[in-house]
C-alpha positions, 0 to 999 in steps of 0.5 A, spaced: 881 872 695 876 879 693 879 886 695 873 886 700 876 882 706 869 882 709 866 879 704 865 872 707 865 874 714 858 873 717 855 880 721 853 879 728 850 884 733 854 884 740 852 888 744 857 893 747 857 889 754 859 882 752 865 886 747 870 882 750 866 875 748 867 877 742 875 879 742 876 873 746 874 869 741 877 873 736 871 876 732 873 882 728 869 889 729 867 893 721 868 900 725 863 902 718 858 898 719 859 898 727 858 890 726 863 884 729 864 880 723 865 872 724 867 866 719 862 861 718 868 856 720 870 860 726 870 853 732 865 857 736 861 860 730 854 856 731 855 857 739 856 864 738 850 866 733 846 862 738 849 866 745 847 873 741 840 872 738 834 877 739 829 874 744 823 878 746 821 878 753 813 876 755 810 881 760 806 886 763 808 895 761 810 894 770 816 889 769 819 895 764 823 897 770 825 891 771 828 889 764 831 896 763 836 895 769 837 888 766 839 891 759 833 889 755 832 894 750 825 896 747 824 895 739 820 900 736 817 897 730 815 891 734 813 894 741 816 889 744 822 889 750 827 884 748 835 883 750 840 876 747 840 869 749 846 871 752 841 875 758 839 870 764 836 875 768 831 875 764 831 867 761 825 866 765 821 873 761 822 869 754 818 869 749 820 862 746 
């Protein structure tokens, strides 16, 4: 066993509003990194690591009001809006 006890774990970004998906599925949360931490055999892991990947949104600078108020963030080096897989009310702005 190392003296890091993260070491091993894998970091995930999950957003403030889902934090109770993540104590629900006992995840840890590195106060350091501000990161929730999961092993790689945790039952959920696969579904887990799918349900909180970036997905960029498709659409038109008028659709901003629309991805703001459904917690879709801006990401600046992109320049494109996004939001996690998790987000259905936007499902339908994916750029898949």
């Amino acid at each position: 066993m190392s003296d890091n006890k993260y070491e091993d774990l894998i970091e995930l970004t999950i957003p403030f509003e889902y934090r109770d998906i993540a104590k629900q599925n006992h995840l840890y949360f590195n106060f350091k990194t501000k990161k929730w931490l999961i092993s790689s055999d945790h039952d959920n892991f696969e579904n887990l690591k799918t349900m909180f990947e970036k997905v960029y949104l498709v659409g038109d600078y008028e659709l901003k009001d629309i991805y703001k108020k459904n917690g879709a963030k801006w990401d600046e080096n992109k320049k494109y809006w996004y939001t996690y897989k998790i987000n259905d009310k936007l499902k339908e702005y994916f750029l898949e």
